[in-house]
Residue, then its C-alpha position, 0 to 999 in steps of 0.5 A: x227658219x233660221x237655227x240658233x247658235x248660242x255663243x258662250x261670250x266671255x266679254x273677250x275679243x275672241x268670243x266677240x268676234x265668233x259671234x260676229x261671225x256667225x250673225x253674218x253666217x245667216x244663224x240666230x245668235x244668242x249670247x250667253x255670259x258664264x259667271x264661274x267664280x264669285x269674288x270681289x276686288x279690293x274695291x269691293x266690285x265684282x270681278x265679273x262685272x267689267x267682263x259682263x259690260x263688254x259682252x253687253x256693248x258687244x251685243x248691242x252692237x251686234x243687235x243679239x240677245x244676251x244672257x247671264x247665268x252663275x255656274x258658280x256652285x257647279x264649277x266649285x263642285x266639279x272644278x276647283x274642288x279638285x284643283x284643290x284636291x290635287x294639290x294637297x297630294x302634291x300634284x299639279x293639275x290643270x282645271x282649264x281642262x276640267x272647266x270645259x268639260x264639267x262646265x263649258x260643254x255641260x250646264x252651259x251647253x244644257x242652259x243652251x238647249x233650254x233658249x233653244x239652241x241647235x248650236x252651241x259655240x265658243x270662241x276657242x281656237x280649234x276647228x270641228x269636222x261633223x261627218x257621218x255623225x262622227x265629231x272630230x276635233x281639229x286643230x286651228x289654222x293658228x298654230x301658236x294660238x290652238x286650244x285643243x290642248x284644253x278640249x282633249x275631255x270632250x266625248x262624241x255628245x258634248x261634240x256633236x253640237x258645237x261651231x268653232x267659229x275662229x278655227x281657220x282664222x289667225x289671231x290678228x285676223x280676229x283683232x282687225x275684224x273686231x276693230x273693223x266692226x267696231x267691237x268695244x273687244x277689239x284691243x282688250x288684253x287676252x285673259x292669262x292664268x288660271x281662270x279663277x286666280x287671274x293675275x294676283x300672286x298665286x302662292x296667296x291665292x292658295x295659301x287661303x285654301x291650303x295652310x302652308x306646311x314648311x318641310x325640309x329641302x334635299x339633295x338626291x342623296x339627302x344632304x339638308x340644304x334648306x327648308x321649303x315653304x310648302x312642295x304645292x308652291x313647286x314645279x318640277x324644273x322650278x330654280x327661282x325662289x328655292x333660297x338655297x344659294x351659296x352651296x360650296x359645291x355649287x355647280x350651278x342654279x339649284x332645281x327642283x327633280x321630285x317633290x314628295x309630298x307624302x314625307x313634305x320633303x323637296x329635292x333639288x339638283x344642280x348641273x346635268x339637268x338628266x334626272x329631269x328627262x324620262x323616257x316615257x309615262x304612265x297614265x290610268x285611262x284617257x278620252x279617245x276622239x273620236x273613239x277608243x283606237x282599234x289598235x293597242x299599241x299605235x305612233x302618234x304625236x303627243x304634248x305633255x304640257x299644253x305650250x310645247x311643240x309635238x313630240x313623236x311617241x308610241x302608245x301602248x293601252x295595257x289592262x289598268x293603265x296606258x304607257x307612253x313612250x316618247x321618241x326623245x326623252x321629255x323635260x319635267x313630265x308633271x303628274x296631274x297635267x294632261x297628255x293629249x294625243x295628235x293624229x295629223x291635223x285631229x286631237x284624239x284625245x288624252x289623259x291625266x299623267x300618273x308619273x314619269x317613266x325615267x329608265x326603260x327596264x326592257x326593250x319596247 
């Protein structure tokens, strides 16, 4: 008897094509549409429709059955309450990361089970090792393109039961297999953004959720420059929209350094860009793939926000909290974005950032 393989399908080229890819493997192939977000456009149509149109061209094509299921009560519960959350303290998260852990590896892998899946798939770009009954997670074949970055969350169980088709397959090879099958996919643009909030402007979109709060634009050693419209709207490095130009000592574009969210006040800097560089991070607690390390002080490779190469760096676990010390100093650490580790070719995990360490006060 064939096993079952159900594919979360998104309506894009990526999951189109994994389960392309796994029909002709030999598995039974379900698709399984998610519907995380409830919101109509200025037309009065979901958004989710178009979507859900090109999963169904997709799948009868490809002769599978396909199903929708709405996550959307769960995903504002366990996702965007805390998206929301983290910005009203002035963080910066990233719910992506959130999304496949609370959602994509959990109601929707449990939906799964209930069709009768003995796989659950996706079209991410990573790659898995399942051996001896441990899961590794993989980075893809396509460098530029890897998602392991947003999977660092997933323990050994949401693991032990997922196929990632597309791991060993460059994108351009993922297109012309669409277009050569005849895929309604196969040209559709990448999706981009934040899930929920798409292409519209993003200082809109949260001001619906969170009243904007102007406050007072500072240099580090408190000249008033300006006024802000809300530190929410800022990331550290930030230089466009400050509208503090024409400064008489101006040495240079204007950039954000801190944002204190607890007095509502933005400082900026001009010139060196030093105060954006620190020697290392705090973080309280991580997700370690497969399991928490042996050692407590170990070299591994690193990334601090999820399209930036890797960066050399030592991880110390302390009682309460993990230290990172990094091999160069690193630009913009953001607190509530993920540090994500790297050993070789496996993720091994990661966690939320806590802060910045700019000054080593000892040898390490």
């Amino acid at each position: 008897m064939k096993e079952t393989v159900v594919v979360g399908m998104s309506g894009g080229v990526d999951s189109s094509v994994a389960a392309l890819l796994l029909k002709e493997q030999g598995y039974k192939v379900i698709g399984l549409f998610m519907q995380n977000w409830e919101e109509e456009n200025e037309d009065g149509c979901c958004t989710a429709e178009e979507d859900y149109a090109d999963v169904r061209r997709v799948a009868n094509l490809l002769d599978i059955p396909y199903y929708t299921v709405n996550f959307s009560k769960e995903y504002a519960k366990r996702v965007f309450s805390y998206f929301l959350a983290e910005y009203k303290a002035g963080r910066t998260p990233n719910p992506d990361v959130l999304c496949n852990r609370e959602i994509k590896f959990g109601p929707f892998r449990e939906y799964a089970k209930n069709l009768g899946a003995d796989y659950i798939a996706t079209g991410h770009y990573c790659d898995i090792l399942h051996e001896g009954g441990i899961h590794y997670l993989l980075k893809a074949k396509d460098a530029g393109k890897d998602q392991t970055y947003f999977l660092n969350q997933l323990s050994q169980e949401q693991l032990s039961d997922v196929l990632f088709p597309l791991g060993k397959l460059r994108k351009e090879e993922v297109r012309r297999i669409a277009e050569e099958n005849g895929l309604a996919t196969a040209h559709k643009k990448d999706s981009t953004g934040i899930c929920f909030i798409g292409e519209r402007n993003f200082r809109k979109f949260l001001q619906t959720y969170i009243p904007a709060k102007k406050g007072l634009i500072k240099t580090c050693d408190g000249r008033v420059l300006g006024e802000h419209c809300g530190t929410m709207y800022y990331t550290l490095g930030q230089r466009k929209g400050l509208n503090i130009g024409g400064q008489k000592d101006d040495e240079g574009r204007w950039f954000v350094v801190e944002k204190d969210a607890a007095n509502n006040i933005l400082y900026v800097a001009h010139g060196s860009e030093e105060k954006l560089y620190s020697e290392g991070l705090i973080m309280k607690n991580a997700n370690w793939i497969p399991f928490p390390p042996a050692q407590k002080e170990f070299r591994c490779t690193g990334k601090f926000r999820y399209r930036q190469p890797e960066q050399g760096c030592t991880v110390r676990i302390r009682e309460g909290e993990i230290e990172v010390w990094f091999d160069e100093k690193q630009r913009a650490i953001t607190e509530g974005q993920f540090a994500v580790f790297y050993d070789g070719e496996k993720c091994i995990g990661g966690g939320v950032i806590e802060r910045a360490i700019f000054r080593r006060e000892k040898d390490f």
